[in-house]
C-alpha positions as CSV (number, residue, x, y, z in Angstrom):
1,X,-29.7,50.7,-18.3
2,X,-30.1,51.1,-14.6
3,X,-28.9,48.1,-13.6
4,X,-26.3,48.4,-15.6
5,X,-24.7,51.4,-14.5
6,X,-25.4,50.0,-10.7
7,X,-23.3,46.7,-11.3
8,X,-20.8,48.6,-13.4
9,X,-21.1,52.0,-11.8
10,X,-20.2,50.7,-8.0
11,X,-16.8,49.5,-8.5
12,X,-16.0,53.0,-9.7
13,X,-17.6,54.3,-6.7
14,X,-15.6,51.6,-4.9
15,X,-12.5,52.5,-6.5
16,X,-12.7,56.7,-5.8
17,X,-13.8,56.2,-2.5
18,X,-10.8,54.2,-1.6
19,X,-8.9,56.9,-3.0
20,X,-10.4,59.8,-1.7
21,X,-9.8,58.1,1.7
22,X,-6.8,57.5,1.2
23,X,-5.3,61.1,-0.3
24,X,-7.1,62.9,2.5
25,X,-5.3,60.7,5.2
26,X,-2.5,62.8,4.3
27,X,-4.0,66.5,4.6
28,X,-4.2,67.7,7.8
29,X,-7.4,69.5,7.2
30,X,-9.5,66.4,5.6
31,X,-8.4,63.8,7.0
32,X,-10.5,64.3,10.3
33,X,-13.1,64.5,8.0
34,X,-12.5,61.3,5.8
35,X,-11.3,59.0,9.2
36,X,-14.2,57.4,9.3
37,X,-14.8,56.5,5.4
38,X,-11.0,55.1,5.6
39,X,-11.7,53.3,8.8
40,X,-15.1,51.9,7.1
41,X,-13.1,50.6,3.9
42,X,-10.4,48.9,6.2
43,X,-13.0,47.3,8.5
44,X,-14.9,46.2,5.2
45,X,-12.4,45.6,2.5
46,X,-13.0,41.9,1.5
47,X,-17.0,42.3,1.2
48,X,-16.6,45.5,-0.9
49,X,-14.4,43.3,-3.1
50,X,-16.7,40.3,-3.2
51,X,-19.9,42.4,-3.4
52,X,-17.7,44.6,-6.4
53,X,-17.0,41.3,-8.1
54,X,-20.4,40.3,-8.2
55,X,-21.6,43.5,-9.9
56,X,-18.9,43.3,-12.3
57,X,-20.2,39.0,-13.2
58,X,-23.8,40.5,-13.0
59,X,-22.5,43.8,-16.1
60,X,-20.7,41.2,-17.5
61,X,-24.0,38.9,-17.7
62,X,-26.4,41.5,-18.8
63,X,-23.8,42.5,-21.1
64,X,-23.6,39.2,-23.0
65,X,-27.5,38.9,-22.9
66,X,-27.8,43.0,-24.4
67,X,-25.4,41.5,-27.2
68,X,-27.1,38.4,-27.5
69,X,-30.1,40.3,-28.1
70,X,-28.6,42.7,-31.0
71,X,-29.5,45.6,-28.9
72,X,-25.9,46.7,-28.1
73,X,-23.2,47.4,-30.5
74,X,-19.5,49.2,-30.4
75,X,-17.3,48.1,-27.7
76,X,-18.7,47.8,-23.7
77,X,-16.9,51.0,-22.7
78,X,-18.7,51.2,-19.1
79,X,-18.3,47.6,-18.6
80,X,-14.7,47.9,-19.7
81,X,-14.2,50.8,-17.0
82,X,-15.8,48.9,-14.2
83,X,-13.7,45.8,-14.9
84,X,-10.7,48.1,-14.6
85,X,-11.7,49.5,-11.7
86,X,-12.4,46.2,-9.7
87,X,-8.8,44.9,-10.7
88,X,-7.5,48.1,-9.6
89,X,-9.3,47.4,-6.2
90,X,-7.4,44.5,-6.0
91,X,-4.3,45.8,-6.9
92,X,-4.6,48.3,-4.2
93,X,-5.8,45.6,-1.6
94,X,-3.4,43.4,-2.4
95,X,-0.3,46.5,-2.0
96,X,-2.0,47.9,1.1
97,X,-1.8,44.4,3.0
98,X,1.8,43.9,1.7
């Protein structure tokens, strides 16, 4: 279950730190504090993204093997989240570089 939530946990973590960098860039206050997390993001965008979609193959891979396995059931509601959250990644790189 670790592993699980550290492959499908990290694009989330991915995904709100890229936002938090980016709401605080406008707020005076914060965003002195937040420069450098933005400016880390910026400099490192493409290997968060490559590093995120390897997480999400690796959920997806222990997912499969959980189901093969008869230990899960339901729907995949964390894997489902961090699958959302990597494509919303992209989205955001892909509009930021537009």
């Amino acid at each position: 279950m670790g592993l699980h939530a550290l492959c499908c946990g990290l694009p989330a973590l991915a995904l709100v730190a890229a936002g938090l960098s980016g709401a605080t860039s406008g707020i005076a206050i914060l965003s002195q504090q937040f420069q450098w997390v933005h400016a880390f993001l910026h400099a490192h965008e493409m290997w968060i993204l490559v590093i995120s979609a390897g997480l999400v193959v690796t959920g997806g891979v222990l997912e499969a093997s959980a189901r093969r396995s008869g230990a899960a059931a339901g729907f995949p509601w964390l894997f489902a989240f961090s699958v959302l959250c990597f494509l919303a990644n992209v989205a955001i790189i892909l509009a930021h570089r537009a």
